[in-house]
C-alpha positions in Angstrom: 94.1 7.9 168.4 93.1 8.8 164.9 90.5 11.4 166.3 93.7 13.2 168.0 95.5 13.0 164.6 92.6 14.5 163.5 92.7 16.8 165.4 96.3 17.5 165.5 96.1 18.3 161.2 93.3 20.8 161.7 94.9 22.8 164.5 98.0 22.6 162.0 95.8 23.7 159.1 94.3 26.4 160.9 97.4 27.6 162.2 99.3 27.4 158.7 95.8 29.4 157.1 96.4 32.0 160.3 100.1 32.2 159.2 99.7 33.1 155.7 96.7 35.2 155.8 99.1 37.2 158.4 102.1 37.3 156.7 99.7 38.2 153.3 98.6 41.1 155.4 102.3 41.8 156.3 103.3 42.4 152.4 100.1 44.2 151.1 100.6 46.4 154.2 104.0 47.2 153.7 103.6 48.1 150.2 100.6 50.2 151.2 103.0 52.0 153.9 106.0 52.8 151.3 103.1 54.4 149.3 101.6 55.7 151.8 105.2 57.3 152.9 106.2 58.9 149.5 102.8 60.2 150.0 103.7 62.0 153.3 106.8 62.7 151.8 105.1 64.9 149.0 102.8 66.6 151.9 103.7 69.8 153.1 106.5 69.5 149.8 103.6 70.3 146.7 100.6 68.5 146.1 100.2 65.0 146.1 98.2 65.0 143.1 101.1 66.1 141.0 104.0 64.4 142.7 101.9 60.8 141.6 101.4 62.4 138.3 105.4 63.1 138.4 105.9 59.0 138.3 106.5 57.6 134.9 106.9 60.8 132.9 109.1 60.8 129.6 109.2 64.3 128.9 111.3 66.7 131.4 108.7 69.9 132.7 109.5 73.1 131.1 106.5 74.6 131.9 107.7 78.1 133.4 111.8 77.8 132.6 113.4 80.6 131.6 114.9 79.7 128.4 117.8 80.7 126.1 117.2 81.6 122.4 113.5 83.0 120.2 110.7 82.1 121.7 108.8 80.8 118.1 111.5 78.3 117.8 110.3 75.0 117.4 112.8 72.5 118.3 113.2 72.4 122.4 116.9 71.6 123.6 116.9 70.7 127.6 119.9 69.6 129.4 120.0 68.3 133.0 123.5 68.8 133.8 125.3 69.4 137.3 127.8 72.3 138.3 130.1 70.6 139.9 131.6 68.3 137.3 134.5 68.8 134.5 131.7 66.8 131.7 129.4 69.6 132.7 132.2 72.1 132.4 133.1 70.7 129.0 129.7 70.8 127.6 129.7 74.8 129.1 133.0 75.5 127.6 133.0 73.9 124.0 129.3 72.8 122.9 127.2 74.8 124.1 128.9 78.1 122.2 129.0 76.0 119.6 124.8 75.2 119.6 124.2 78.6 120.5 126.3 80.4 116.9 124.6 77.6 115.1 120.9 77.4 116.7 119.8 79.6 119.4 120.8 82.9 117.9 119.7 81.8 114.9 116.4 80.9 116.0 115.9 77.3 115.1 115.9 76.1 119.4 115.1 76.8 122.6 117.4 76.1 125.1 116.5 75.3 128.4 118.3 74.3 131.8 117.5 72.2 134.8 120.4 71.8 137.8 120.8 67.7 138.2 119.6 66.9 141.9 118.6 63.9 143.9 116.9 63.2 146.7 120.3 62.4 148.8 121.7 65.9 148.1 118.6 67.2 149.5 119.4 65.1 152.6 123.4 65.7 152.7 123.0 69.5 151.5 125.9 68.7 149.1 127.4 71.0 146.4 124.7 69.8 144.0 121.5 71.0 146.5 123.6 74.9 147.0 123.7 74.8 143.1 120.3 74.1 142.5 119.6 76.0 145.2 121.0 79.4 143.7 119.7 78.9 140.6 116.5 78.2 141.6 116.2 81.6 143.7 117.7 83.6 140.7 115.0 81.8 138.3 112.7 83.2 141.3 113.9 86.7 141.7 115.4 87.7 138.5 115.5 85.1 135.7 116.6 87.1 133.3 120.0 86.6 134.8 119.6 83.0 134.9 122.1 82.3 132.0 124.1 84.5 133.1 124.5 82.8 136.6 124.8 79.2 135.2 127.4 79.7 132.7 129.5 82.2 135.4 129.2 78.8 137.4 130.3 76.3 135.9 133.2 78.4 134.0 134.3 80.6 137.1 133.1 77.9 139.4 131.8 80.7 141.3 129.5 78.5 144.1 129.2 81.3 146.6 125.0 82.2 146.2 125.8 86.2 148.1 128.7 86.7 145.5 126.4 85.2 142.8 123.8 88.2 143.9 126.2 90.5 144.3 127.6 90.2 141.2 124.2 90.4 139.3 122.7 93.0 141.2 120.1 91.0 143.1 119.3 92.1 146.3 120.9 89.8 148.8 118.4 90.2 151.3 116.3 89.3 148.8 118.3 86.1 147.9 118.8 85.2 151.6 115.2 85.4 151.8 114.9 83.0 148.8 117.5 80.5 150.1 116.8 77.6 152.6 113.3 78.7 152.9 110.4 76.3 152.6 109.5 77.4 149.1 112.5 76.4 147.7 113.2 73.2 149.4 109.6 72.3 147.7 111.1 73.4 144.3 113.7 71.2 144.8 112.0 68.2 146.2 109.7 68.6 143.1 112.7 68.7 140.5 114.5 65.7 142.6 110.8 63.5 142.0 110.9 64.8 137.8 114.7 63.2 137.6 113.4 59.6 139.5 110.5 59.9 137.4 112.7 60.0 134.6 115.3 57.2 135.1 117.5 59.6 136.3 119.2 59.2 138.9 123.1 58.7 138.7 123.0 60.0 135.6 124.3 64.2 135.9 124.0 64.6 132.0 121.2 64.1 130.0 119.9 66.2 127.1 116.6 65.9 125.7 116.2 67.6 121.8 112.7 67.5 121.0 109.8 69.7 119.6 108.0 71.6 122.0 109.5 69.5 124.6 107.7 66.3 123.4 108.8 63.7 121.3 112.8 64.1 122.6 115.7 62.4 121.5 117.3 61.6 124.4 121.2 61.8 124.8 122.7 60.5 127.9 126.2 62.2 128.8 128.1 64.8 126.9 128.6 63.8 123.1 130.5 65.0 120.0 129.0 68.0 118.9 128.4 66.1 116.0 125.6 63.6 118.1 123.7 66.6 118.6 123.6 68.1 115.0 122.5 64.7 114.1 119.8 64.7 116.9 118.5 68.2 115.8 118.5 67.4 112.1 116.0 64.4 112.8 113.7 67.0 114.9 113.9 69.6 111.9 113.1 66.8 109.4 109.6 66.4 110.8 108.9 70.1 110.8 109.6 70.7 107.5 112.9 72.6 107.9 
């Protein structure tokens, strides 16, 4: 009798070890596949590499942007902002002319622009994937018109990307080229992974004042004008200005 009980504890022991090691291998694997995904995910998008090195970033990429003000200037100004909203529209309409009089013409920033996009409007091609979409093929074909095409966006709420071209004399074959095509859906995928990578997501407004895009002060949402004096004077206190 008490060699069956015996018995009967190790067959339970080993089956409980077999159980646990199993659902062990379970978790690790599952965690292994969801990195192993976003992996795939980035393949055939850009480089793995630099979609990993994308993770955990505090300072937006502005490597390549066009920009908007003197090139020497040492305070950076970037705002993620959508096209689609009225807060967007009423940073457009009232503080940005009022940064650029006091700032960019005068040389003290440069101001820089990145559409707000997620992941899902990827997926649901919604009205913030055809904005970013636009401006990221008239960044590609003629950037100098960038400005032009963002502000004309948000205070015409022109969204149509051949009228857009049109308009600015870009080819349009040029920009239907441009548009849906593989390049830019990676372009898009890789600004998508920046705003995850920085917190991001649900968040269409975010302005980061900083010096040479490092060290920001980060604003969420659009402020006072005010707020962003105050956030510039700190970044031209540690220059020396």
């Amino acid at each position: 009798m008490r060699k069956k009980t015996r018995q009967r504890l190790k067959l339970w022991f080993l089956i409980s070890a077999i159980a646990f090691f199993l659902t062990l291998f379970l978790v690790l694997y599952n965690i292994d596949y969801i990195d192993y995904t976003k992996q795939q995910f980035a393949e055939n998008i850009f480089d793995t590499p630099y979609a990993h090195s994308l993770f955990k970033s505090s300072n937006p990429n502005i490597r390549d942007l066009p920009y908007y003000g003197d090139a020497k200037a040492s305070i950076s100004f970037v705002a993620f902002t959508d096209t689609s909203s009225e807060i967007s529209r009423g940073f457009i309409a009232k503080i940005f002319p009022l940064l650029k009089k006091d700032y960019f013409d005068s040389g003290i920033i440069r101001f820089y622009h990145k559409p707000y996009i997620s992941i899902s409007d990827i997926e649901e091609k919604n009205g913030n994937f055809k904005a970013s979409m636009i401006l990221e093929c008239i960044k590609k074909i003629k950037k100098e018109e960038y400005y032009a095409v963002y502000t004309n966006m948000l205070l015409k709420n022109i969204t149509d990307g051949s009228r857009i071209a049109y308009a600015h004399n870009i080819p349009v074959a040029s920009y239907n080229e441009c548009a849906y095509s593989n390049e830019t859906r990676k372009s898009l995928y890789k600004n998508a992974l920046e705003i995850e990578s920085l917190g991001m997501v649900g968040i269409n407004q975010r302005f980061y004042i900083g010096i040479g895009g490092k060290d920001n002060i980060i604003l969420d949402g659009v402020h006072q004008y005010v707020k962003f004096q105050q956030a510039i004077r700190q970044q031209e206190i540690k220059i020396g200005n």
